[in-house]
Each structure stands twice: as structure tokens, then as C-alpha cells.
BAMARKE-149080 format. One line per 3 residues: number of its first residue (from 1); for each residue x, y, z of C-alpha. Coordinates in steps of 0.2 Angstrom, whole numbers. Layout:
N
NUM = X/Y/Z | ...
***
This chain:
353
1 = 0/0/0 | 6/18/-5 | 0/35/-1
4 = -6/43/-18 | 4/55/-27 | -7/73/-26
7 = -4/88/-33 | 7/102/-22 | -3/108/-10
10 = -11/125/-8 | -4/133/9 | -12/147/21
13 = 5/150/32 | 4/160/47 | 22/164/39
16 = 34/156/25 | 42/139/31 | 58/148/21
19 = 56/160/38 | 56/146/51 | 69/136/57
22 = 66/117/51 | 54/108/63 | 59/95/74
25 = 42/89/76 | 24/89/65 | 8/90/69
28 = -4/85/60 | -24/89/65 | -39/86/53
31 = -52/96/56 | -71/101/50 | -83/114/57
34 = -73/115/74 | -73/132/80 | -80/126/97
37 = -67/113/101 | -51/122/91 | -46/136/104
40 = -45/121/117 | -31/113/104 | -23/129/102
43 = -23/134/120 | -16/117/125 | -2/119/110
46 = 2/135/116 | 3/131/132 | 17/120/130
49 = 34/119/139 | 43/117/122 | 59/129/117
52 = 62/117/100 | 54/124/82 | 39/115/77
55 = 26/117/64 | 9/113/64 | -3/107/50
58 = -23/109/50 | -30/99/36 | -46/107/31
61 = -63/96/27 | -74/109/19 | -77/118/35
64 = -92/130/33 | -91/139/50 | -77/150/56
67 = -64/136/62 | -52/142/49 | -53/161/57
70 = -51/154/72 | -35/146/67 | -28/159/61
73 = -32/173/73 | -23/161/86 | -7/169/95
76 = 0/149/92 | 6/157/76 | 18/168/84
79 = 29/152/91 | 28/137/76 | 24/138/59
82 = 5/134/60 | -2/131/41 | -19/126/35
85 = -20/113/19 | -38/112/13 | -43/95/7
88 = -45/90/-12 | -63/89/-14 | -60/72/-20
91 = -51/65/-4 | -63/65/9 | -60/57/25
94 = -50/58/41 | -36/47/33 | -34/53/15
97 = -32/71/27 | -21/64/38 | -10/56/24
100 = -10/72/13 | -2/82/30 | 10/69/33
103 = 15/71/14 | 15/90/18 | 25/88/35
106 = 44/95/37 | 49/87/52 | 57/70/55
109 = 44/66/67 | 24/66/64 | 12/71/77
112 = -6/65/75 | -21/74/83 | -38/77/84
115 = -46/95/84 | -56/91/99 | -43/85/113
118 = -35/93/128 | -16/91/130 | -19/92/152
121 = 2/89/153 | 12/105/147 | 28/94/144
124 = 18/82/131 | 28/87/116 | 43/86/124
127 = 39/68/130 | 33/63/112 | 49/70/104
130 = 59/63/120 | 53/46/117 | 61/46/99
133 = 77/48/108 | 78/29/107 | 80/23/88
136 = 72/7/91 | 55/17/93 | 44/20/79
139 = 29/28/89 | 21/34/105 | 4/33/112
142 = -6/43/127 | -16/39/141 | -36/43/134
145 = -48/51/144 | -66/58/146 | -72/77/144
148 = -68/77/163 | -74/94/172 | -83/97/155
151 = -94/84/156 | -109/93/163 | -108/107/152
154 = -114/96/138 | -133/94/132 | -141/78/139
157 = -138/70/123 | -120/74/123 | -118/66/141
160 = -129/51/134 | -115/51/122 | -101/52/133
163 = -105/43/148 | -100/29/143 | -80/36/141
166 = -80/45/157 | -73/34/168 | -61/25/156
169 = -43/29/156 | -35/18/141 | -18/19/143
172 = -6/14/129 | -18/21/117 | -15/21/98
175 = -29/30/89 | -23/48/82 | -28/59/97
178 = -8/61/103 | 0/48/93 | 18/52/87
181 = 28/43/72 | 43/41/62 | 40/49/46
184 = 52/37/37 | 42/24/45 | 27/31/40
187 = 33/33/23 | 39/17/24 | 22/6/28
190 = 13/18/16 | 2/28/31 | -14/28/36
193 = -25/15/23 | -37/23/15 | -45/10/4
196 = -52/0/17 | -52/15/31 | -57/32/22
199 = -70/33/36 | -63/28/52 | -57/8/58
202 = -39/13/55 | -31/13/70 | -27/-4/77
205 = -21/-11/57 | -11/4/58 | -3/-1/75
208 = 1/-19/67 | 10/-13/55 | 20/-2/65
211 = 22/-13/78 | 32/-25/62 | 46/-10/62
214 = 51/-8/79 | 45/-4/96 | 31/7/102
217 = 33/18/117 | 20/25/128 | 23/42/132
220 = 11/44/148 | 2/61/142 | -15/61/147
223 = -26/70/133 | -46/72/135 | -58/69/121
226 = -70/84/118 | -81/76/107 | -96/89/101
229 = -91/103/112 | -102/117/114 | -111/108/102
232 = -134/104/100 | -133/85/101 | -150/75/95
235 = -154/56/95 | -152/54/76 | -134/62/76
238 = -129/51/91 | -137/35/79 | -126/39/64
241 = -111/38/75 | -113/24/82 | -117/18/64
244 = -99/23/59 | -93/17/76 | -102/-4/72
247 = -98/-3/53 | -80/2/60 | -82/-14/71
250 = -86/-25/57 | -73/-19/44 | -59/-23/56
253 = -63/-41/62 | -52/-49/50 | -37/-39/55
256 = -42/-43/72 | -44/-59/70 | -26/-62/60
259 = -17/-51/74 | -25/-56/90 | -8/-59/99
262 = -9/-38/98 | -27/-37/105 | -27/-54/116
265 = -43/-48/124 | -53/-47/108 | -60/-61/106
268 = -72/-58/122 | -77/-43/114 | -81/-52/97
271 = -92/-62/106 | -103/-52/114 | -105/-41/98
274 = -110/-57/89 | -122/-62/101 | -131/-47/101
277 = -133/-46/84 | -139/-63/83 | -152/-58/95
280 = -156/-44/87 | -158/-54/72 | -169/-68/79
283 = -179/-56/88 | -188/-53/71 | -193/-70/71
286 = -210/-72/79 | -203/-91/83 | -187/-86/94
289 = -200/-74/106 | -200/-71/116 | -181/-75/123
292 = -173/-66/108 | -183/-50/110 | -177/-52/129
295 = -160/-54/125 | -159/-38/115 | -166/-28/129
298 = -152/-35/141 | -138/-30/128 | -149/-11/130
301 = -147/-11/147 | -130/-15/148 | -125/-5/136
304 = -136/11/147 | -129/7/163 | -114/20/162
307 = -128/33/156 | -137/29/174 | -121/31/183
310 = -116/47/175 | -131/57/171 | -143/65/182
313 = -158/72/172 | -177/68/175 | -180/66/158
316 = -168/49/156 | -180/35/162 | -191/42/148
319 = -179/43/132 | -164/32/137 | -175/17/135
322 = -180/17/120 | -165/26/111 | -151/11/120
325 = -165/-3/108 | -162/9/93 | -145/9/96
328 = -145/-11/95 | -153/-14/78 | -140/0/71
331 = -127/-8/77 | -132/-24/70 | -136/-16/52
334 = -119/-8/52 | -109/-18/59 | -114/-31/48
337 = -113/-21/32 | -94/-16/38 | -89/-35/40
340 = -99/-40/24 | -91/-26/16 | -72/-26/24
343 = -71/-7/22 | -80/11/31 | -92/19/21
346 = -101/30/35 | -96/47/29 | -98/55/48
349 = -102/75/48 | -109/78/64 | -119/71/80
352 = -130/86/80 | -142/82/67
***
């Protein structure tokens, strides 16, 4: 697999990267209609304990609101080379964005990120780049977190949304909210695959892969995800992600299943998400009632019962119900359409409509 060969890119540069020392280090940050959740990435890059040149690369999706205002009123542009690449019209997706920064990037080291994560350790960058120190490394992941303090100023369909994350710490995490990365290695194993991943599912192939070239460190830095930020949440946004998140799921099972000495807990998850979509399946079928349609309402209640521990609003026991049984059948629909399919074809814009 190669990166594709595009045209030069056309650059908005806070300044010329002829007037800037060559970077040590490269960001790279995809990003579409995220003025809300941008000033929280930029305050966190400014905010960093970092004396060493570095550049920064937001890769525009077709934003339509004021996020590329936003990144270039920023006072970030006064200490690194902060540059924004809009995306080919024709490459849509967080992977062909990612790939055409990389391709853009000047630095001998890649830093991936998201637009809607808080850095919380004013040292991260120098503990990615630190890491690198070591030539047997090839990459670095974080320590993942929830929205934190910022939970309770979402809607209560963001919190529905995030509930589920807020008490989770995944440490050693690999999926492009503060991942670092050789750029000859990168080159190397032809980045992120956009064939079978244009839409999401990328991240533990891309880890395999890495993981064949030398030895991944973990870096320590905790960074929180900000998903929908300030943002209007509503039930039919929150069911389209979890439509990209299932047909994410399905795409991915065979790498999963070729690589599990990589994920040796897997196969308890593949189990559980075939069972409920077995359920869900023979709950259609007047014979298998009514045990099937029993089953799916288990899965429903599992699946709520970080909602009921995290949110606190009187209108829950009304429209968490019957959302959590909708959220099963989509699941089932995409995720077998992913693993029929073996690639992501949910094009995700937003969980607020």
C-alpha cells in the first residue's frame, strides 16, 4: 500500500516555512466545522513547555463555519509555523487528510491529533519527541480520557453520548488523538490505509503494522476527548455515529482476527457483539420470542448502565430506553454491512443532526 501521489498543496501560512527554522516535530490535525473545540487545541499547543521549532498542520474538510478564522487569529502562530492545507474535494475522509499532511510535513517526526482533545500535561511534546530519543522506537501513544470537568456542560444527549467514556482511562492508546511517528516509517508502511479505512477503523491495522518496524513507546500524556463541544446534540446524530462506530467494528474483524496476539482480549469482545446481533436478528422472528426480544433488551441495558451512573436528568428514564433498543438494531445493520463489506463507508459530519 502507497499514499497517492497529489498535486502540491495550496498553503495558508501564518508565515513562510523559508522563515522558520526546520521543525523538529509535526503536527498533523484534521479538522471540519470545529470552531467550538479548536481554541482548546490551540490553547493546549500554546501552552506547552517546548523551546524546540515545530510546525503545525490543520488539514481542512470543507469547514463552513469560522474554524479556519479561528486558526488563524490564534497567538500559536507567533511560536511554530501553523499552516492550513484544505482537502482535495476528492479525498474525503480523516485518513486521506491525515495522509496528505503527513505528505506536507517537514519534520522527521509526525504528530497526530484530533481537533477536539485537551493536552492536560504541558511537557507532552517534549515527551513525544523525547521518546524518539531511542531509535528502536517507531511511535508513541497517550493515556485517553473523558471530557472530565466538562462533562456537565454538555446537552443531555452529549452526556448520553459520553458517559460511557468518562470513567475510562485507556492507557497505551493508539488511535490519532496524541500519537507520534517516524515519518520514514510512516513513509515506509505507506500511512494511514485509505482503501479499506477512508472513514474511520484505522487505527489498530495501523498499529500492526507499526508494531512490524520496531517498538512502540508510551509516552504517559493524558489528553481528553472533547467530542461535540459546545455543540446541540440529538438522538439521530448520536445513531449515525454509532453507525460509523459498528460498521468500524465489522470492517476490522479480520485484522483482528489475524493479529490477536496484539489485542489478546478481543476475542471476548467479538463475542458479545455477535451475540447481540444474533439476538437482534432472531428477535424478528415471531418463533425465537419471546427470549430473543429479551435478550436484546439486556444488551440495551448494559449498554445504558454507564448513562445511569453518569447522568442525572429527570427526563432519562423516559428517552434512554427506548434510544439504547435503537442503538442495538443499528449496530447490527452496520456492523454487519462493515464486516460483509471489509471497508467504512459512513461518511460522519456531525452528531448534531
Amino acid at each position: 500500500m502507497t499514499i497517492a501521489a497529489q498535486p502540491s498543496p495550496t498553503f495558508f501560512p501564518a508565515a513562510s516555512p523559508e522563515d522558520n527554522p526546520t521543525p523538529v516535530l509535526s503536527i498533523v490535525i484534521p479538522f471540519r466545522n470545529e470552531e467550538t473545540t479548536l481554541p482548546i487545541v490551540l490553547d493546549s499547543l500554546a501552552a506547552q513547555r517546548f523551546d524546540r521549532p515545530f510546525e503545525v498542520i490543520f488539514v481542512d474538510g470543507h469547514s463552513t463555519d469560522r474554524s479556519v478564522e479561528v486558526i488563524r487569529a490564534h497567538p500559536l502562530a507567533r511560536r511554530a509555523d501553523v499552516r492550513i492545507l484544505p482537502a482535495p474535494p476528492e479525498r474525503e475522509g480523516m485518513n486521506h487528510a491525515r495522509n496528505d499532511g503527513a505528505r506536507a510535513a517537514r519534520a522527521p517526526i509526525l504528530l497526530f491529533m484530533q481537533a477536539d482533545v485537551r493536552i492536560r500535561d504541558p511537557n507532552a511534546l517534549a515527551a513525544v519527541l523525547h521518546a524518539f530519543d531511542d531509535p528502536a522506537v517507531v511511535a508513541t501513544t497517550f493515556t485517553g480520557l473523558g471530557a472530565g470537568s466538562d462533562f456537565r456542560r454538555y446537552d443531555l444527549w452529549g452526556r448520553i453520548f459520553l458517559a460511557r467514556y468518562q470513567r475510562l482511562r485507556c492507557e497505551h492508546d493508539l488511535d490519532t488523538k496524541f500519537n507520534g511517528v517516524r515519518r520514514d516509517v510512516f513513509n515506509r508502511i505507506g500511512g494511514f490505509d485509505e482503501t479499506r479505512f477512508p472513514f474511520g477503523g484505522e487505527d489498530f491495522e495501523f498499529r500492526v503494522r507499526l508494531a512490524r518496524e520496531g517498538r512502540i513507546a508510551d509516552t504517559g500524556v493524558e489528553v481528553e476527548h472533547l467530542h461535540g463541544y459546545g455543540r446541540r446534540h440529538t438522538p439521530l446524530g448520536l445513531l449515525r455515529k454509532y453507525a460509523r462506530n459498528a460498521e468500524c467494528m465489522g470492517a476490522t474483524v479480520p485484522v483482528y482476527l489475524r493479529n490477536l496476539r496484539h489485542e489478546p482480549g478481543y476475542l471476548r469482545h467479538f463475542a458479545a457483539r455477535n451475540l447481540l446481533v444474533l439476538a437482534c436478528i432472531a428477535s424478528l422472528v415471531p418463533a425465537a420470542w419471546p427470549w430473543a426480544p429479551l435478550a436484546v433488551l439486556a444488551f440495551a441495558a448494559a449498554w445504558s448502565a454507564p448513562v445511569w451512573l453518569e447522568v442525572r436528568d429527570w427526563r432519562l428514564p423516559f428517552v434512554l430506553p427506548p434510544f439504547a433498543i435503537a442503538a442495538m438494531y443499528v449496530f447490527t445493520v452496520y456492523y454487519l454491512r462493515g464486516l460483509i463489506a471489509g471497508r467504512t463507508r459512513v461518511r460522519l459530519r456531525t452528531t448534531t443532526g
